[in-house]
C-alpha positions as CSV (number, residue, x, y, z in Angstrom):
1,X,83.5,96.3,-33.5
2,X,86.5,97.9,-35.5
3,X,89.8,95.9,-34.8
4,X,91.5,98.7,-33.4
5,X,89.1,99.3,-30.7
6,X,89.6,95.7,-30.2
7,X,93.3,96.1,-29.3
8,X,92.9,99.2,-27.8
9,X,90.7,97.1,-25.1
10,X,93.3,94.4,-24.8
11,X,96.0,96.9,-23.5
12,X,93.4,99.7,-21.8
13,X,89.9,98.4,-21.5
14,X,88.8,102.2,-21.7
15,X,90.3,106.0,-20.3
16,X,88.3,108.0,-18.2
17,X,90.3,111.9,-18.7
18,X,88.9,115.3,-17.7
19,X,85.3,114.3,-18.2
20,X,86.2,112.2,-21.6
21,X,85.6,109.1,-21.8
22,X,86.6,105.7,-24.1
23,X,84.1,102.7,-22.6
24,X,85.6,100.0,-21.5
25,X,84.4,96.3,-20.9
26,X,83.3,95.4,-17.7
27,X,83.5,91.4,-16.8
28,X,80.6,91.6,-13.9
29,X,78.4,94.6,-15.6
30,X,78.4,97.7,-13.0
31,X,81.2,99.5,-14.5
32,X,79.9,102.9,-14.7
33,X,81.4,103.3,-18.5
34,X,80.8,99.9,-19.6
35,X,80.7,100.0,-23.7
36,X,77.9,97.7,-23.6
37,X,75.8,99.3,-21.1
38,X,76.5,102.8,-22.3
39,X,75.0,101.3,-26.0
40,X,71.7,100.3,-24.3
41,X,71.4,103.2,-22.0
42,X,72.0,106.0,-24.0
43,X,70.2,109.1,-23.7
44,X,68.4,108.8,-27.3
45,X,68.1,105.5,-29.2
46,X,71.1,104.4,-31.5
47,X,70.8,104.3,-34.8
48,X,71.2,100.5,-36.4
49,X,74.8,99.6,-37.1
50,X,76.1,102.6,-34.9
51,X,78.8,101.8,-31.8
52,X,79.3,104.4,-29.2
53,X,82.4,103.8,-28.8
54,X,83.1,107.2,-26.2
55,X,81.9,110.1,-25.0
56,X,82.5,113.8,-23.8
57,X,80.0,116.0,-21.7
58,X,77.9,116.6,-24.8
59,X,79.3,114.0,-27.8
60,X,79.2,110.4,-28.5
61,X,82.3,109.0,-30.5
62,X,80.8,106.2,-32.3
63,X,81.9,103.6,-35.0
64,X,79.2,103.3,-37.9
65,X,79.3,99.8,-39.3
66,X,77.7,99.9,-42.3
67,X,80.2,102.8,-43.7
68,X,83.5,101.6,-41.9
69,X,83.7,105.0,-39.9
70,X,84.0,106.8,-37.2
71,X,81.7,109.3,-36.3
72,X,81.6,112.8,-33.5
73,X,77.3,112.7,-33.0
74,X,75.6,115.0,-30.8
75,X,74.4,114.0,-27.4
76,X,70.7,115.7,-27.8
77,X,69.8,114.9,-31.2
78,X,72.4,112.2,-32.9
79,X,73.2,114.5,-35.7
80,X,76.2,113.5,-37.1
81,X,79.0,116.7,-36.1
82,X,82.1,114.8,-37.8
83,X,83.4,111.6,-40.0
C-alpha cells in the first residue's frame, strides 16, 4: 500500500462524495466500501500487484505495485484509461 494512502487513512479512513468513492478500512468487516472487501469483491478479477484504491460509477482508482503508480482502470474490462 503506497504511504500516502496510508496517511490519508490515519486522518480519513475513506470519502464517500457524489457517488465517488476512496475505500476505507473497516475494523468489524461490513463497511460497505471497505478497501479490503472492495479488492476481493470486485466485479472482474484484479490483476496481481494492483490496489483498488477507489472508485466512481464506472472506474477503479487503483495503485499498481510493481510500477509505483497510480492507475484510472475501467470497471467492465480493467483496461488501463490513465497513469
Amino acid at each position: 500500500m503506497p504511504k500516502d494512502y496510508q496517511k490519508f487513512l490515519l486522518s480519513y479512513n475513506g470519502i464517500l462524495s457524489e457517488g465517488n468513492i476512496i475505500f476505507g478500512l473497516s475494523s468489524i468487516g461490513h463497511f460497505l466500501y471497505d478497501l479490503l472487501g472492495e479488492n476481493a469483491y470486485a466485479d472482474n478479477p484484479t490483476p496481481q500487484n494492483l490496489l483498488l484504491l477507489g472508485a466512481t460509477e464506472t472506474i477503479y482508482i487503483g495503485w499498481q505495485k510493481s510500477k509505483n503508480l497510480y492507475q484510472m482502470i475501467d470497471k467492465s474490462n480493467f483496461m488501463v484509461l490513465h497513469e
